[in-house]
DRENNU-36719 format. One record per residue (C-alpha): residue number from 1; x, y, z. Coordinates in steps of 0.2 Angstrom, whole numbers, plus 5000, padded with zeros to 4 digits. Layout:
<sites>
{nr NUM	xx X	yy Y	zz Z}
...
</sites>
This chain:
<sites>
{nr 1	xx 5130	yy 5104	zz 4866}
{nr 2	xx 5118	yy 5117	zz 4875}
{nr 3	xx 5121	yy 5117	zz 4893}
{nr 4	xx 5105	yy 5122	zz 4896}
{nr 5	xx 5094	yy 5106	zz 4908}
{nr 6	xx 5082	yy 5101	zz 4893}
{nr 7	xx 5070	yy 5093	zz 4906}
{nr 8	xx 5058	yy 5110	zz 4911}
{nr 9	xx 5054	yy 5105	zz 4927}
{nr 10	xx 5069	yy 5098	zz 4933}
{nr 11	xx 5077	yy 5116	zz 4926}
{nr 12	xx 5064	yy 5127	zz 4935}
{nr 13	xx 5066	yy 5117	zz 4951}
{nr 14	xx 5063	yy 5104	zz 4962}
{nr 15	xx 5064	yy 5100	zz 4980}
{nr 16	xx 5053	yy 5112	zz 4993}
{nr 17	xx 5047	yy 5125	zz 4984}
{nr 18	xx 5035	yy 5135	zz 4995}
{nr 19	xx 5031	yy 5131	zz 5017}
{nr 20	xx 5021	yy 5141	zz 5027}
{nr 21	xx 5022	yy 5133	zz 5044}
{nr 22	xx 5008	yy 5144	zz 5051}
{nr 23	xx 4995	yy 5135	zz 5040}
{nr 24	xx 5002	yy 5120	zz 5034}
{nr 25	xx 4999	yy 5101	zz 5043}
{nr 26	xx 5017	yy 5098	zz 5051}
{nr 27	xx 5022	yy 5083	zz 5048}
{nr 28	xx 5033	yy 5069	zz 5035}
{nr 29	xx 5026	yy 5063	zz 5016}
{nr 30	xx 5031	yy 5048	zz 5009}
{nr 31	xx 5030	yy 5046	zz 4992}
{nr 32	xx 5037	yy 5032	zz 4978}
{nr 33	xx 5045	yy 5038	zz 4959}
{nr 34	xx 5034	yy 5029	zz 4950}
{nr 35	xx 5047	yy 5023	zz 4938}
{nr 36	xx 5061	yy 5023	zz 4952}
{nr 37	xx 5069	yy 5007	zz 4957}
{nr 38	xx 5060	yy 5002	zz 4972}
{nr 39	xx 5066	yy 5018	zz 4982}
{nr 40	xx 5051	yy 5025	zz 4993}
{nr 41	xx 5053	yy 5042	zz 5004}
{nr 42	xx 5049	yy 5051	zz 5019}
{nr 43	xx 5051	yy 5068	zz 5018}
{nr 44	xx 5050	yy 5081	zz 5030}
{nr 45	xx 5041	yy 5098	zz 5031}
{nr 46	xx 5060	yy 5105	zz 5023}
{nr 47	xx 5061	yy 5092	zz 5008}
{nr 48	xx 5074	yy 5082	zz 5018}
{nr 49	xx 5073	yy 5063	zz 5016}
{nr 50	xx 5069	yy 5058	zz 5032}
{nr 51	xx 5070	yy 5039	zz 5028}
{nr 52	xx 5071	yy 5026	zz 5012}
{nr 53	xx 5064	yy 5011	zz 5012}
{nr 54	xx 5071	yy 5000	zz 4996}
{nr 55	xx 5059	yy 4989	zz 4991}
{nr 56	xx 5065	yy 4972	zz 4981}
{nr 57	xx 5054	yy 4978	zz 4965}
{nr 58	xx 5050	yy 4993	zz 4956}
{nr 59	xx 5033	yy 5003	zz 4962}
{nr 60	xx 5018	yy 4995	zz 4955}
{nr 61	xx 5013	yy 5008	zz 4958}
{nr 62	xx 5015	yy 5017	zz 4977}
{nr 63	xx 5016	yy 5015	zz 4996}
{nr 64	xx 5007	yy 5020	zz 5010}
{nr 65	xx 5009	yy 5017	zz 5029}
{nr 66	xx 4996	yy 5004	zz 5037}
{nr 67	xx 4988	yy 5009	zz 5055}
{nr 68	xx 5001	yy 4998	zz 5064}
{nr 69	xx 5017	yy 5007	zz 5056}
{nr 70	xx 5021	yy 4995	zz 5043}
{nr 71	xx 5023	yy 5000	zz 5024}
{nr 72	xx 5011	yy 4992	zz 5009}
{nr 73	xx 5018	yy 4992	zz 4994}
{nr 74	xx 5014	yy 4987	zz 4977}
{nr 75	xx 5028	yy 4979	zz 4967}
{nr 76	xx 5030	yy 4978	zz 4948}
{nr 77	xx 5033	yy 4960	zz 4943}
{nr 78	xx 5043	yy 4964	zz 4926}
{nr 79	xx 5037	yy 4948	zz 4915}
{nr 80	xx 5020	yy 4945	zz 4904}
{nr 81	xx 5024	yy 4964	zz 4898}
{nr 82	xx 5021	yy 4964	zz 4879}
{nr 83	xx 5000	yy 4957	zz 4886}
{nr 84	xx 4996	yy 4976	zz 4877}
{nr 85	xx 5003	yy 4991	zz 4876}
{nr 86	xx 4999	yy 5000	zz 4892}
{nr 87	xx 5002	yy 4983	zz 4902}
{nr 88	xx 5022	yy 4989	zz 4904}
{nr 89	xx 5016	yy 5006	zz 4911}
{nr 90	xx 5004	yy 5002	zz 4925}
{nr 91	xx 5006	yy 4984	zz 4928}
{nr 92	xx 5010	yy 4978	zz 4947}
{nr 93	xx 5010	yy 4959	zz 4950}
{nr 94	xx 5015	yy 4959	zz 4968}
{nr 95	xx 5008	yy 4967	zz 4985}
{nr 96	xx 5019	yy 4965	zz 5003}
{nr 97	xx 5020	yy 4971	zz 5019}
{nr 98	xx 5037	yy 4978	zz 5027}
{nr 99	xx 5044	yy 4986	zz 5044}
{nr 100	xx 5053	yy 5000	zz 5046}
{nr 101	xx 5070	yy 4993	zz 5040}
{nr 102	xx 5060	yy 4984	zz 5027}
{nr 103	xx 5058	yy 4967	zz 5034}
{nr 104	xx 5046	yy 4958	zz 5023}
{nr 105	xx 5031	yy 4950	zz 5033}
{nr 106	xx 5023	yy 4945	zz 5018}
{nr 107	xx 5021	yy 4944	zz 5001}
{nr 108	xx 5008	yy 4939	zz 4986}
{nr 109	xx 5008	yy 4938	zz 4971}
{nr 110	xx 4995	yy 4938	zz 4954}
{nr 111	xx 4997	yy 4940	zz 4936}
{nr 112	xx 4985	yy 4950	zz 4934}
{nr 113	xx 4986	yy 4964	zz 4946}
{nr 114	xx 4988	yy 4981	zz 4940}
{nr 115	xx 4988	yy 4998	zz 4950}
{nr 116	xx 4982	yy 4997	zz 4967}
{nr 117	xx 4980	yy 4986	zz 4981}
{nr 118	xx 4972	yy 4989	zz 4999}
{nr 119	xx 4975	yy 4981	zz 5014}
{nr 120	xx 4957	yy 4976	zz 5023}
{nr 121	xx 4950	yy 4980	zz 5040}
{nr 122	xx 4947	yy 4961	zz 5039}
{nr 123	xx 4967	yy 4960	zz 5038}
{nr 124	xx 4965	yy 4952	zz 5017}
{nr 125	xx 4971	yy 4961	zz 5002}
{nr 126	xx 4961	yy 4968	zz 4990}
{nr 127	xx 4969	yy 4968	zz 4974}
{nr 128	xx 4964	yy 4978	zz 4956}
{nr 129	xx 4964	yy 4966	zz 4944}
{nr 130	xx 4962	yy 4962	zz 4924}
{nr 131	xx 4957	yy 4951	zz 4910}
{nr 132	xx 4951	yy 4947	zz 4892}
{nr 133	xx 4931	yy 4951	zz 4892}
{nr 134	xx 4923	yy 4938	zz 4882}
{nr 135	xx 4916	yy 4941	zz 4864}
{nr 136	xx 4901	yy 4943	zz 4867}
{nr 137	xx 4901	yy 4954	zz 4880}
{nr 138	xx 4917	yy 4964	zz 4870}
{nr 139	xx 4906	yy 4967	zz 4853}
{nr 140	xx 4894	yy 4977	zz 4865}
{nr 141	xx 4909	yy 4988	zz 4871}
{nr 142	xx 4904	yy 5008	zz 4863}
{nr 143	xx 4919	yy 5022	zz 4861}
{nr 144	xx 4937	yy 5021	zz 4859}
{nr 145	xx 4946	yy 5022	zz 4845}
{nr 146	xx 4941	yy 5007	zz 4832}
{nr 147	xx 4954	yy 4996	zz 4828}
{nr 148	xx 4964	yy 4998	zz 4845}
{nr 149	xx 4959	yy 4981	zz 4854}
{nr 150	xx 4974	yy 4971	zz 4861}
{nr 151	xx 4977	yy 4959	zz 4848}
{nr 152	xx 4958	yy 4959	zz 4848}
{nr 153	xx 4953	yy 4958	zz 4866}
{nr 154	xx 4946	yy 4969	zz 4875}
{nr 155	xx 4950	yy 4970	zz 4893}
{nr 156	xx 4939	yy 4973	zz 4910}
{nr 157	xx 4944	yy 4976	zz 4927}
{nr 158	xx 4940	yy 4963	zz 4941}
{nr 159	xx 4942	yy 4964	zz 4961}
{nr 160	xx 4951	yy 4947	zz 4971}
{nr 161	xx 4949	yy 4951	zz 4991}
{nr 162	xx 4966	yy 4937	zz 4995}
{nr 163	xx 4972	yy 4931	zz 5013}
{nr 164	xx 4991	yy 4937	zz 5016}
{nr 165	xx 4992	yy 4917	zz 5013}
{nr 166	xx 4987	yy 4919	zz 4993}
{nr 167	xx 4968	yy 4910	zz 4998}
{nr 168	xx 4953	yy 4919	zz 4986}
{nr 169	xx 4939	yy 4923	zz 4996}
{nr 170	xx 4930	yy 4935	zz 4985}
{nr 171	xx 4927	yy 4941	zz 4967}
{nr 172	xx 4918	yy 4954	zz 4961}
{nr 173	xx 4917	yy 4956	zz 4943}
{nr 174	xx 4914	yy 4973	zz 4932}
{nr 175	xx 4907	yy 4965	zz 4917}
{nr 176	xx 4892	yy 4960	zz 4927}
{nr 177	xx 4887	yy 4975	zz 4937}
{nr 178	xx 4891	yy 4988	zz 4924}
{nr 179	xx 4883	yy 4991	zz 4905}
{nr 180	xx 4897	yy 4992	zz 4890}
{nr 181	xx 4882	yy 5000	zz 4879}
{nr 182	xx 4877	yy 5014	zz 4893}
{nr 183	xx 4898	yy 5015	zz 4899}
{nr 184	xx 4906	yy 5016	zz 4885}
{nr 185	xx 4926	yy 5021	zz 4881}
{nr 186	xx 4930	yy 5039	zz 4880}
{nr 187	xx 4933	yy 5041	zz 4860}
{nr 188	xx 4950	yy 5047	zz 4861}
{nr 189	xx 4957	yy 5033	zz 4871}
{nr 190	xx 4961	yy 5015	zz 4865}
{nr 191	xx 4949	yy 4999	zz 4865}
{nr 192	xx 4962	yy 4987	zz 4873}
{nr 193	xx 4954	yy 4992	zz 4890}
{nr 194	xx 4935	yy 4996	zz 4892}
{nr 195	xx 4935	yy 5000	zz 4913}
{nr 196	xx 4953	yy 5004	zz 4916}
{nr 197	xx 4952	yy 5004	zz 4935}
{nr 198	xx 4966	yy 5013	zz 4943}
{nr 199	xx 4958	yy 5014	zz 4962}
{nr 200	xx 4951	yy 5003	zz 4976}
{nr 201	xx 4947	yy 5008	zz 4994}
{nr 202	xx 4937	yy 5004	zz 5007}
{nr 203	xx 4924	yy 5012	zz 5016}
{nr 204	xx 4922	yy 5015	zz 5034}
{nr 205	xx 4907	yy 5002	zz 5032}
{nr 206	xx 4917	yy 4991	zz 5022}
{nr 207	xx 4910	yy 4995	zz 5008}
{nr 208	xx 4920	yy 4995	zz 4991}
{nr 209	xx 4926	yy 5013	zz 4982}
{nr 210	xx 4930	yy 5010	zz 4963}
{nr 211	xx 4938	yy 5021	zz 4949}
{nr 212	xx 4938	yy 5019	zz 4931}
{nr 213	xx 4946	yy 5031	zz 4920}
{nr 214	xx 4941	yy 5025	zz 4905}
{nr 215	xx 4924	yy 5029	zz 4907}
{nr 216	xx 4926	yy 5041	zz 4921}
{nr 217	xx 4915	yy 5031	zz 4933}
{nr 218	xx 4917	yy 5029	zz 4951}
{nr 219	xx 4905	yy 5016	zz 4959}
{nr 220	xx 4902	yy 5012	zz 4976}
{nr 221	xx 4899	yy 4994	zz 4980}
{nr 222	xx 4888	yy 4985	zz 4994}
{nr 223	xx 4901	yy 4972	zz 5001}
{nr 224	xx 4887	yy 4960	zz 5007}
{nr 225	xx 4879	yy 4959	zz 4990}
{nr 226	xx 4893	yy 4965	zz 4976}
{nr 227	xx 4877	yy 4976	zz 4970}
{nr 228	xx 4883	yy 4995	zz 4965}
{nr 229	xx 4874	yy 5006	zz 4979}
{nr 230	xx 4881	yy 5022	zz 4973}
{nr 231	xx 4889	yy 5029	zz 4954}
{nr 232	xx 4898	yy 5045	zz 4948}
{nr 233	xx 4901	yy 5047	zz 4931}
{nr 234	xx 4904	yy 5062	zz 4917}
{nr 235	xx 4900	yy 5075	zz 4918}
{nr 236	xx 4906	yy 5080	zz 4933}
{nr 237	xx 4919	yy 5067	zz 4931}
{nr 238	xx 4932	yy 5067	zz 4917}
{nr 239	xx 4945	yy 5051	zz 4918}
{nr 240	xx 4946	yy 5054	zz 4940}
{nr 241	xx 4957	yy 5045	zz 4950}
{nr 242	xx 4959	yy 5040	zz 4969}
{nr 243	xx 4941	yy 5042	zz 4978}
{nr 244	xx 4946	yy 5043	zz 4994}
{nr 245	xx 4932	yy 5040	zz 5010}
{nr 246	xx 4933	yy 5054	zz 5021}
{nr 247	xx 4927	yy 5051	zz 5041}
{nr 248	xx 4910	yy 5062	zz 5035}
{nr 249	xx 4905	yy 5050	zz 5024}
{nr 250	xx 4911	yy 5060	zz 5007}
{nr 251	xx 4922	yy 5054	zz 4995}
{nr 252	xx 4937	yy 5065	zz 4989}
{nr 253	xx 4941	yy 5064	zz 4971}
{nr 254	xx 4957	yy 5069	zz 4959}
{nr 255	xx 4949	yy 5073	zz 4944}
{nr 256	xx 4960	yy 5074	zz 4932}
{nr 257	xx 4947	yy 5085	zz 4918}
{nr 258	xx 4957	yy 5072	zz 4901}
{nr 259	xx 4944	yy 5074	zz 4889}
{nr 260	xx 4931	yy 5085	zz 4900}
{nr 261	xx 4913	yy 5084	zz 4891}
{nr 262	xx 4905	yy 5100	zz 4901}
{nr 263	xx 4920	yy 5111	zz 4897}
{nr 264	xx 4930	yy 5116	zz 4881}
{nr 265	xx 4945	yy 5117	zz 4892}
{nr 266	xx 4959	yy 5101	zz 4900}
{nr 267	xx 4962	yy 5105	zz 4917}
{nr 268	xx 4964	yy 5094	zz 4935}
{nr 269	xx 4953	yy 5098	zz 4950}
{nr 270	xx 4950	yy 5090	zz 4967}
{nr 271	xx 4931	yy 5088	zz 4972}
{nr 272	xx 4924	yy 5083	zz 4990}
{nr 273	xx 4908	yy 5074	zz 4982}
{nr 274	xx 4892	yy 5070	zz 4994}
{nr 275	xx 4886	yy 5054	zz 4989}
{nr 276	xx 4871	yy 5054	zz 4997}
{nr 277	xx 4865	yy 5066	zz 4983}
{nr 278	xx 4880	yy 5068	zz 4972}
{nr 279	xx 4884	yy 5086	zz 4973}
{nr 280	xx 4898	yy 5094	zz 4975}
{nr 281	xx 4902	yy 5102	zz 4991}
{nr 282	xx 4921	yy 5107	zz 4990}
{nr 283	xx 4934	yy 5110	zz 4975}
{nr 284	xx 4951	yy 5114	zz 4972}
{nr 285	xx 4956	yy 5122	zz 4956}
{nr 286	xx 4971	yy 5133	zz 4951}
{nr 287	xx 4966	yy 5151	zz 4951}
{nr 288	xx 4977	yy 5152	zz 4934}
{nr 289	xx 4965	yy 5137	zz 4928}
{nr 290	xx 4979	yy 5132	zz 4916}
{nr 291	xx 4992	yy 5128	zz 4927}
{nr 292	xx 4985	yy 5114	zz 4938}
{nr 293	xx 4984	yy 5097	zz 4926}
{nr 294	xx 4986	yy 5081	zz 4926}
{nr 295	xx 4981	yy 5070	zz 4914}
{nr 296	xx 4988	yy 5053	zz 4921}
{nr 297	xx 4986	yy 5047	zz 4939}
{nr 298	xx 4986	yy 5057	zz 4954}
{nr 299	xx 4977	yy 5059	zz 4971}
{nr 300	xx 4975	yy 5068	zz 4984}
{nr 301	xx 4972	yy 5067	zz 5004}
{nr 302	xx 4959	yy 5076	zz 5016}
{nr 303	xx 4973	yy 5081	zz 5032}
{nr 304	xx 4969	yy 5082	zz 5050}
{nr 305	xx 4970	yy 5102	zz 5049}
{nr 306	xx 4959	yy 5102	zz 5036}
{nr 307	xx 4968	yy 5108	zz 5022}
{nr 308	xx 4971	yy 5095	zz 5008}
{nr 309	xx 4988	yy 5089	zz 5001}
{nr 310	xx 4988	yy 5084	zz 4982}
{nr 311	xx 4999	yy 5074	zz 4971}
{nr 312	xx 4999	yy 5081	zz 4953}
{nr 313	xx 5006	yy 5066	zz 4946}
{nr 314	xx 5014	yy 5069	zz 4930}
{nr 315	xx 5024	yy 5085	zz 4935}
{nr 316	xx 5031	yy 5078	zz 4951}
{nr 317	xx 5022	yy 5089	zz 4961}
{nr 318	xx 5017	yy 5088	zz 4980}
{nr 319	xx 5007	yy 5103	zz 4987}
{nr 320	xx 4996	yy 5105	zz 5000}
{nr 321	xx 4982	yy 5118	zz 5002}
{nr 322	xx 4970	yy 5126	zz 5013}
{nr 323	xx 4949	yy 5123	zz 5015}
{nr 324	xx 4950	yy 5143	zz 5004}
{nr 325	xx 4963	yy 5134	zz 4992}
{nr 326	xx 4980	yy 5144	zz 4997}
{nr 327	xx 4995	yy 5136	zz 4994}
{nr 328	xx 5005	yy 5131	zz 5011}
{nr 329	xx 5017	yy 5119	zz 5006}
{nr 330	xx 5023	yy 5112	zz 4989}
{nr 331	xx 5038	yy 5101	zz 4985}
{nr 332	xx 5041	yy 5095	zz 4967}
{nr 333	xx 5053	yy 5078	zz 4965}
{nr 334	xx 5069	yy 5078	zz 4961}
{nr 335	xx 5070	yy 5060	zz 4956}
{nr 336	xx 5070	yy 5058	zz 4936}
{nr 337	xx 5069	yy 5042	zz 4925}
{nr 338	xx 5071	yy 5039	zz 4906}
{nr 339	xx 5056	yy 5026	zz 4906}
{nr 340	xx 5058	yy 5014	zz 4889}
{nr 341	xx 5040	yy 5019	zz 4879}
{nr 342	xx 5036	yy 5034	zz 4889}
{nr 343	xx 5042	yy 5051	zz 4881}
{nr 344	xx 5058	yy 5058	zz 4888}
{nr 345	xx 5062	yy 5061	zz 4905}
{nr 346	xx 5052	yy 5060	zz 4919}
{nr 347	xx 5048	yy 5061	zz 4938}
{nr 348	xx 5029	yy 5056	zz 4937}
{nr 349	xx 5022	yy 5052	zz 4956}
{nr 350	xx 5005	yy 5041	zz 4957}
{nr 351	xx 5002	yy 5047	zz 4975}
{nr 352	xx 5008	yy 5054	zz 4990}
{nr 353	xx 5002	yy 5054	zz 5009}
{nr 354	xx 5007	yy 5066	zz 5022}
{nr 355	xx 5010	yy 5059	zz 5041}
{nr 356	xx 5008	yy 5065	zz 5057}
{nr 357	xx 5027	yy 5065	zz 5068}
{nr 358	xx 5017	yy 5053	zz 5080}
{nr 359	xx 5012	yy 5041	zz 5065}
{nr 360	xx 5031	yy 5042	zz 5060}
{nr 361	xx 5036	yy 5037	zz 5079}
{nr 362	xx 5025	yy 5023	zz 5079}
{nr 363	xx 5032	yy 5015	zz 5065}
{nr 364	xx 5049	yy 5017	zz 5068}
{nr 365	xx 5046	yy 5008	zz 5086}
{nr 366	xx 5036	yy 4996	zz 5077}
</sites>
């Protein structure tokens, strides 16, 4: 037996990697190993866990602190996996609110809840959600692989806004704001899924932000009417995830360049996006264009310095750069999982935030 670590990024390193505490946004990130088993850090500007919160499920599929310290967490509920093939991957099934020592002060549940999940300004969840389309509106469904349906469904990606009591109190529904002949599937990926949402969030006029990958689309929808006021697709956009508001009205986006129709080359960049006329008005790419991808999940998170810290989901890695794009801090996780149906070893992250010591104090006083 070689004693050589097969794993290359757990045998190149992991913890901090790199700190620059002249340029980089002091602070603590917490961050959830997506296939972990409930465990979510806080880490400080050294790599050192700070604190642990375990959470009674595994991530479905992160964490982040609300405004009045407590964490939100979405929870994989691990029954109905075998729906299709991706469902074990990225399915949730519960959302709850914890304290600092974990205190649950509530919890809901849905079977069909996959990805994300945002607490409201209103104080209701807002849940990613999916299910069968119906046939008719499925036969219209362009792209994708043929032959790859779920047992011949198709499915499409909803919204349910919920009380923290479980009461529905609005629906929004993909399939009637968006075409299946003029968004179709990227060919490469399977027709099980035609939207594949992986993001939600809310705007600082309560509007509604939306990703979906499989037709690398991000809409922007009008909460009062459930009409779609503002849509980025590809090109630029190549299967993106987490569009993030920013407090200038932009929206910050992860996009991950999987199947990229305006370049002959795969590789992630993070773009600061003017919706008011869609242009591009910041971007982050590796100056060794190569070494900056991920195809799956990922985000990133405008700071208050103005440097931006980005997840690179499927290596594990945490870094943070500057508005000119230098590296100040990066971190890489040293948490790995054999995850059944996903090849070999792994230490994949869906998304990370960064923390001010204030926000941190906060929360612990609670």
């Amino acid at each position: 037996m070689t004693k050589v670590d097969q794993q290359k990024i757990r045998r190149v390193r992991t913890g901090l990697i790199a700190h620059d505490p002249a340029l980089a946004q002091p602070g603590f990130t917490l961050f959830a190993p997506m296939y972990g088993d409930g465990s979510v850090f806080l880490i400080d500007m050294e790599g050192e866990v700070a604190h642990r919160w375990a959470m009674p499920y595994r991530p479905g599929l992160y964490a982040y602190l609300l405004d009045s310290g407590n964490l939100f967490y979405g929870g994989k509920v691990m029954d109905d996996l075998d729906r299709f093939e991706g469902w074990p991957r990225f399915k949730a099934g519960a959302t709850l609110e914890v304290d600092w020592n974990g205190r649950v002060a509530w919890e809901l549940k849905h079977p069909d809840h996959h990805h994300d999940a945002r607490k409201l300004k209103n104080g209701n969840v807002l849940l990613l959600c999916l299910r069968p389309l119906a046939d008719d509106i499925a036969r219209r469904v362009k792209g994708g692989l043929p032959g790859t349906e779920a047992d011949g469904k198709i499915y499409a990606d909803y919204l349910l806004e919920m009380t923290t009591a479980g009461q529905v109190v609005w629906e929004w529904r993909s399939w009637e704001h968006l075409d299946p002949e003029t968004h179709p599937i990227t060919l490469q990926d399977h027709r099980a899924e035609w939207t594949h949402g992986n993001t939600v969030a809310e705007t600082a006029d309560g509007n509604i932000l939306v990703s979906f990958r499989n037709i690398s689309t991000v809409v922007m929808i009008e909460r009062a009417t459930g009409n779609i006021i503002w849509e980025l697709g590809s090109p630029p956009l190549a299967q993106q995830h987490d569009p993030r508001p920013l407090p200038n009205g932009n929206v910050l986006i992860f996009d991950n360049g999987t199947h990229r129709p305006a370049h002959p080359a795969t590789f992630s960049r993070v773009i600061e996006v003017n919706p008011r006329n869609s242009e591009i008005v910041w971007e982050y790419v590796d100056q060794s264009l190569f070494e900056f991808f991920s195809p799956y999940i990922s985000g990133a998170q405008r700071l208050a310095n103005g440097n931006t810290l980005i997840c690179e989901g499927v290596h594990g890695r945490i870094f943070e750069v500057t508005r000119a794009g230098e590296v100040v801090w990066e971190y890489v996780s040293p948490y790995f999982f054999h995850e059944p149906g996903r090849p070999g070893l792994n230490n994949w992250v869906f998304r990370a935030f960064r923390y001010t010591r204030d926000e941190i104090e906060a929360a612990r006083r609670g």
